[in-house]
C-alpha positions as CSV (number, residue, x, y, z in Angstrom):
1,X,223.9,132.2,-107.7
2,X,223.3,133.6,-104.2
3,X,225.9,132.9,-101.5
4,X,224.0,131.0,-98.3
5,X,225.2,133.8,-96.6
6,X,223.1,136.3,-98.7
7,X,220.4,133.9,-98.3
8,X,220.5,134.3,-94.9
9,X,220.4,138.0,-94.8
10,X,217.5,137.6,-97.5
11,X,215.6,136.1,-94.7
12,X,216.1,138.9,-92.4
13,X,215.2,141.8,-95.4
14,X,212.4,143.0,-93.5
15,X,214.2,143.5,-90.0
16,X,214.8,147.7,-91.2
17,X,210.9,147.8,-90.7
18,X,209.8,145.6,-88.3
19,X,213.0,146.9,-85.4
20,X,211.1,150.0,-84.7
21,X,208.1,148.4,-83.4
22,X,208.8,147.7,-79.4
23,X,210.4,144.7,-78.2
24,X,212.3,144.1,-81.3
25,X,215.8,142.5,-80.4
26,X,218.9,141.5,-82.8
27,X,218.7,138.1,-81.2
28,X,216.8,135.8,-78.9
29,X,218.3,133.0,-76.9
30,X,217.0,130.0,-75.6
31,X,218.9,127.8,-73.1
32,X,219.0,127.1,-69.6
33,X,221.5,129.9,-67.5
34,X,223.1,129.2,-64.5
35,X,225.7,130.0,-61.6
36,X,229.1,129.4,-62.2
37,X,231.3,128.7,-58.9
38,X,235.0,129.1,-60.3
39,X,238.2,128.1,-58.7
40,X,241.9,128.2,-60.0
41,X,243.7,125.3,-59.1
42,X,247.2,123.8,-59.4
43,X,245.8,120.3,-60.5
44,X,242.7,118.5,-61.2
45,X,242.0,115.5,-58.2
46,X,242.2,112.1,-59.2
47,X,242.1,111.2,-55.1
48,X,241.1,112.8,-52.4
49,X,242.5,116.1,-52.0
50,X,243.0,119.4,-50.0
51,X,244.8,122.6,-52.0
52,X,244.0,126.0,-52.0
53,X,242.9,127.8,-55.1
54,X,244.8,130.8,-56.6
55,X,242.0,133.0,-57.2
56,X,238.0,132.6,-57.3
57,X,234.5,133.8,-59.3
58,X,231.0,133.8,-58.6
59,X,229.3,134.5,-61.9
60,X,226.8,133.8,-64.6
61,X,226.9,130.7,-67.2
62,X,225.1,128.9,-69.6
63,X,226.3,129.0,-73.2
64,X,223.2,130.1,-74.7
65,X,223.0,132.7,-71.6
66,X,226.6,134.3,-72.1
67,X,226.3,134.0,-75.9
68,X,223.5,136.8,-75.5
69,X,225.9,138.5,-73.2
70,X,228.9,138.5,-75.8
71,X,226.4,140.1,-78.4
72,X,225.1,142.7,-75.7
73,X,228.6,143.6,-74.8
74,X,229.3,143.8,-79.1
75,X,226.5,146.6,-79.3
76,X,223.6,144.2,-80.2
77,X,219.9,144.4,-78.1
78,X,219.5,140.7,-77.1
79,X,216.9,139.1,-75.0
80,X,217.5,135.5,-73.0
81,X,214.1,133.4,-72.6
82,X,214.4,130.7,-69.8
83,X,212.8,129.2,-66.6
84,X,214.3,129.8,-63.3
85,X,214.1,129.6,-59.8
86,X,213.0,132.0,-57.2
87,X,216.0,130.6,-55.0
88,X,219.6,133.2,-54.3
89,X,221.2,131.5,-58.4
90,X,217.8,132.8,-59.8
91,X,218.1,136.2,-58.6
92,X,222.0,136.4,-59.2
93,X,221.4,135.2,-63.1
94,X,218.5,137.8,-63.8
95,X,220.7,140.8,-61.6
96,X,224.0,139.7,-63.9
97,X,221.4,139.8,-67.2
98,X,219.8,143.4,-65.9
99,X,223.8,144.7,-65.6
100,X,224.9,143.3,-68.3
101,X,222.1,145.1,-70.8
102,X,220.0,141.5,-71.5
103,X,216.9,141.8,-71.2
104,X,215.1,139.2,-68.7
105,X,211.5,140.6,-69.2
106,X,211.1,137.0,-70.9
107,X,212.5,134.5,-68.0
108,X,209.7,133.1,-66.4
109,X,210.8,132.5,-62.3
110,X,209.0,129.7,-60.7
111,X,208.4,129.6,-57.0
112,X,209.7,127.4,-54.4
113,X,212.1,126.2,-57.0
114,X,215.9,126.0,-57.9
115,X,218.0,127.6,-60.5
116,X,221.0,125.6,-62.3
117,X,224.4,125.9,-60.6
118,X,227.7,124.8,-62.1
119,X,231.2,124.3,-60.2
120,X,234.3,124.8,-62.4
121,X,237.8,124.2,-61.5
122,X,240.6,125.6,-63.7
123,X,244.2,124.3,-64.2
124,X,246.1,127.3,-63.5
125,X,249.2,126.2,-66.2
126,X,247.3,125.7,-69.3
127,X,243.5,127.3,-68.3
128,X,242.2,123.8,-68.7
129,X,239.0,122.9,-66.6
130,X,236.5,120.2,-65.2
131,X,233.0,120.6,-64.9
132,X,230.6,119.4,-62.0
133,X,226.9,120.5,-62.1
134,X,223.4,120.7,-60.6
135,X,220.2,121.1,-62.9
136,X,218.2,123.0,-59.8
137,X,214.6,121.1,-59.7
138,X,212.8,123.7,-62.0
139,X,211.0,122.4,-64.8
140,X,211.6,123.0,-68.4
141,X,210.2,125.6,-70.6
142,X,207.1,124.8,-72.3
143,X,206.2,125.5,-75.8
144,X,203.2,126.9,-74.4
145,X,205.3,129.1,-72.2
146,X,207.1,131.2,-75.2
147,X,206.9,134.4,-76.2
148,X,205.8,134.2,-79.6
149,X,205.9,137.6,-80.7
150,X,209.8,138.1,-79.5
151,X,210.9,134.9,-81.3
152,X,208.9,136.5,-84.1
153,X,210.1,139.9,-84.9
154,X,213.1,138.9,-83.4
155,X,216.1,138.7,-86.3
156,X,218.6,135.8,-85.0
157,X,217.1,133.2,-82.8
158,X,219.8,131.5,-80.8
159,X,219.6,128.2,-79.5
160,X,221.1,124.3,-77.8
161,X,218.5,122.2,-77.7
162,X,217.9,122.9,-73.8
163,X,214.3,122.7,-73.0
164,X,213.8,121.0,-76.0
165,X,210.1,120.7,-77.1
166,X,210.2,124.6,-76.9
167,X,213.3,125.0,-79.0
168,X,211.8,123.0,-81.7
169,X,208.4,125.3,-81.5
170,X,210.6,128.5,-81.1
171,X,212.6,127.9,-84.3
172,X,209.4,127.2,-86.4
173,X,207.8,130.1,-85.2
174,X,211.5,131.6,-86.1
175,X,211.1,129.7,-89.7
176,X,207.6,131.2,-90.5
177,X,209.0,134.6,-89.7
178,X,211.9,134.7,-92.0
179,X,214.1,134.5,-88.5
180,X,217.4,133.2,-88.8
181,X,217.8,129.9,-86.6
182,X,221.2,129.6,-85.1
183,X,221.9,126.1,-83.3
184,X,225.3,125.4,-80.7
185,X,226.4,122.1,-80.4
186,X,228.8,121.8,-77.6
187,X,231.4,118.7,-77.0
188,X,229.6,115.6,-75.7
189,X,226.4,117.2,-75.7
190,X,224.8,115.4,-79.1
191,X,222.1,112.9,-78.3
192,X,219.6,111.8,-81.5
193,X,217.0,114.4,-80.0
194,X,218.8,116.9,-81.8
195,X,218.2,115.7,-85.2
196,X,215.3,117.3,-85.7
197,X,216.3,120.6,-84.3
198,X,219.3,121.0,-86.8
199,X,217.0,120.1,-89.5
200,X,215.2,123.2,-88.3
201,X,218.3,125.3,-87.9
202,X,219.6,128.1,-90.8
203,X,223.3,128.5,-88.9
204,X,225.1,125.3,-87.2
205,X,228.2,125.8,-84.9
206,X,229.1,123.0,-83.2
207,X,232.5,121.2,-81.4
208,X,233.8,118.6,-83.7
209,X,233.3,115.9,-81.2
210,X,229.4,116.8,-81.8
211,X,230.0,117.0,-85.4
212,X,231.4,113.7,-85.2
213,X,229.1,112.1,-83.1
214,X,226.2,113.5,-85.0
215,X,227.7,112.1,-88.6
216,X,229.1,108.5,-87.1
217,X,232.6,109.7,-89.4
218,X,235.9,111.2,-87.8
219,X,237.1,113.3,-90.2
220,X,235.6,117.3,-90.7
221,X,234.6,116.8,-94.3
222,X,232.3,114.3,-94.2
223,X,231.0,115.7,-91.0
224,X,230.4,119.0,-93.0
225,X,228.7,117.4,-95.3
226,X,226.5,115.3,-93.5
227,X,225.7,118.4,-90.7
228,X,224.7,120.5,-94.2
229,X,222.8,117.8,-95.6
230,X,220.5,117.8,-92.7
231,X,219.0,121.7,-93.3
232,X,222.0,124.5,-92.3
233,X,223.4,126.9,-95.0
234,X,226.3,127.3,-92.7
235,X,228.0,125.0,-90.7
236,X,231.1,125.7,-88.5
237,X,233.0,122.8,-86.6
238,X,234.9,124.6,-83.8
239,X,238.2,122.5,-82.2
240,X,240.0,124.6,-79.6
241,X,243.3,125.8,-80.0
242,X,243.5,124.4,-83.4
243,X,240.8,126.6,-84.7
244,X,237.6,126.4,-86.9
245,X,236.4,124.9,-89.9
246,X,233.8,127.1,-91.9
247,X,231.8,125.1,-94.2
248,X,228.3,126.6,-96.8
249,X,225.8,125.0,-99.1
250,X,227.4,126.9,-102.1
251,X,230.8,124.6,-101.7
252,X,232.8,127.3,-99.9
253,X,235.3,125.5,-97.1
254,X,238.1,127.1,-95.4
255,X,239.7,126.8,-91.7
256,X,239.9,129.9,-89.3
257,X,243.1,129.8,-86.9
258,X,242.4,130.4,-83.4
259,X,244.2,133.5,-82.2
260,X,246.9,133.5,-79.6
261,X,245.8,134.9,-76.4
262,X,247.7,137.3,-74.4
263,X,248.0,135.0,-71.7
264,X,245.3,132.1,-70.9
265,X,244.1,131.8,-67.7
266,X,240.5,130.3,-68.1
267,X,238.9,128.3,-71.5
268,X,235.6,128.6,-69.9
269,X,233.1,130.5,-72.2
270,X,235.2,130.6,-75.1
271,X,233.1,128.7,-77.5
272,X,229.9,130.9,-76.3
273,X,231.6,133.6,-77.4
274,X,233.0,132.1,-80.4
275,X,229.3,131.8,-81.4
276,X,228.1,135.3,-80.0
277,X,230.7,137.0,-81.9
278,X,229.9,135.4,-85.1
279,X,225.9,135.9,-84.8
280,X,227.5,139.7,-84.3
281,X,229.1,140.0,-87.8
282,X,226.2,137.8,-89.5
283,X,224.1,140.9,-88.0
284,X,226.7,143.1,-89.6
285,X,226.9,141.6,-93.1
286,X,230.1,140.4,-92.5
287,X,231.2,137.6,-95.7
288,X,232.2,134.3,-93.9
289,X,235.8,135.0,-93.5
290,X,235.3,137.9,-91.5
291,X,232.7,136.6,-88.9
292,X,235.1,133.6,-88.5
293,X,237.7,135.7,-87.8
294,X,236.1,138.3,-85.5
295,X,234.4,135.4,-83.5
296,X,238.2,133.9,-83.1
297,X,239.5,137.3,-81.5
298,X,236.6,137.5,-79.2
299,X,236.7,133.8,-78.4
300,X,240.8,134.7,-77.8
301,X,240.4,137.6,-75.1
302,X,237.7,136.1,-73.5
303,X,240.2,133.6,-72.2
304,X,243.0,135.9,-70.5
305,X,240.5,136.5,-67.0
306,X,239.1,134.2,-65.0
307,X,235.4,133.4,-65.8
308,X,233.1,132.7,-69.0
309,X,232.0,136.0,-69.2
310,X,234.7,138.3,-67.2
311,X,236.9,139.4,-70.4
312,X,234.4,139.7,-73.3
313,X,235.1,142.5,-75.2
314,X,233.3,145.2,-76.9
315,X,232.8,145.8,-80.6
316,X,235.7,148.6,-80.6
317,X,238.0,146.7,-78.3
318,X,237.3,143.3,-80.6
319,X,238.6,145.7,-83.4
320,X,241.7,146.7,-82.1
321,X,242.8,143.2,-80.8
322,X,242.3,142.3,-84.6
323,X,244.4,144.7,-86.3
324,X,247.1,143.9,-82.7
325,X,246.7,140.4,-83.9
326,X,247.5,140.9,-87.4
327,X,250.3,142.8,-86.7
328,X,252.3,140.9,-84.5
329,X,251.2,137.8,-86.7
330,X,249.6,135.8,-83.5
331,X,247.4,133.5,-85.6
């Protein structure tokens, strides 16, 4: 009996032929980006407050967004598809994307409109943060508005749930392609929409407070099994500090530790990279084990700078943090 994550690869079979034609990319994300406004502070307010912050970041966001940047940064060609603004964020997201080896040939800009912005405050003792955003007034991608043949002869499609009616026409497209659909369910960020997308999704990685708000049970079993029931081969429920839970459609269960970072000073990001990272072994035929525990070790540096996407690491750097880990037995 095939594993589900030879399934998955089965899927992809044809990618060898098709990544030589132009515009082929390892995988395609789907989300809304944004600007992150950062700022370490000593507390969180609970009352009107004044305090200076210890350090401060103007950069990038969007967990689809720096997913694709993770995976660019691990050696893989990625492409973001969104709808901005032709406002200052706008302009900063697609210069970051440009830099950062993204390609934004697929980011429609709308004009006389604004571009999400996000401000983050971090708790400089434990990298703890809070979360205040703005949407911008730009409207959401249409189905209409993708570009089919990218999603197409693309190999991982990448995706929240953000502009929704096109992430339920991108993955079929994906799904009549033989793309592997790969769906991020962040904390507090299930609502019944999503149903049908994770029915339409091949790889599910989601926060357990999703998982248990998407199977009405509190417990990572059932959860599992109810996520899996729904459509995934793979489903990982991801918890923080205390690690991940990988879970298949062949029976195969085991929890991943979270690595021990050299020193935390932001959280932001983490689980975007968690998921970047393991779309980057997937890609490499890594079994499950292994993509667990290279996405851990990227999800681990990625926390000891300031910033979502400031510490990402590449492939070769990923590798020797492993074998550092291992070592010293920080797991």
């Amino acid at each position: 009996m095939q594993s589900a994550l030879e399934l998955l690869h089965l899927k992809s079979a044809n990618f060898e032929t098709v990544r030589a034609a132009a515009k082929v990319f390892d995988v395609v994300g789907l989300g809304v980006s944004t600007v992150d406004l950062m700022m370490v502070v000593d507390e969180f307010p609970s009352h009107e407050l004044v305090q200076r912050a210890h350090g401060s970041l103007l950069q990038g966001g969007g967990p689809i967004a720096t997913a694709m940047v993770a995976l660019s940064r691990l050696g893989c060609r990625t492409a973001m598809v969104d709808k901005l603004g032709d406002d200052w964020r706008g302009k900063h997201i697609l210069e970051e994307f440009e830099q950062e080896g993204v390609s934004n040939d697929h980011i429609i800009v709308a004009k006389g409109h604004t571009s999400s912005i996000a401000a983050i405050l971090v708790r400089k003792g434990d990298g703890a943060r809070t979360i205040t955003y703005s949407p911008g007034n730009v409207e959401e991608l249409s189905a209409s508005e993708l570009p089919e043949h990218v999603i197409s002869s693309s190999r991982i499609l990448h995706l929240n749930g953000r502009h929704l009616e096109a992430c339920l026409a991108s993955a079929r497209i994906a799904r009549g392609h033989g793309v592997v659909v790969s769906f991020d369910g962040g904390a507090h960020r299930f609502n019944e929409q999503l149903r049908q997308l994770i029915r339409l999704t091949d790889i599910c990685i989601v926060a357990r407070q999703f998982a248990y708000a998407f199977s009405g049970k509190e417990d990572l079993q059932g959860s599992a099994a109810k996520l899996l029931s729904s459509g995934p081969q793979i489903v990982v429920i991801t918890a923080g500090v205390e690690g991940s839970w990988v879970f298949d459609q062949m029976g195969q269960c085991f929890h991943q530790p979270a690595f021990k970072a050299g020193g935390t000073v932001d959280t932001t990001g983490a689980g975007d990279a968690y998921h970047g990272a393991f779309l980057c072994g997937i890609l490499n035929n890594y079994d499950l084990r292994e993509c667990a525990e290279f996405a851990s070790a990227v999800a681990a540096i990625n926390t000891e700078e300031l910033g979502g996407r400031s510490a990402l690491p590449s492939f070769n750097q990923t590798i020797k943090r492993l074998v550092e880990y291992k070592l010293a037995g920080l797991q």
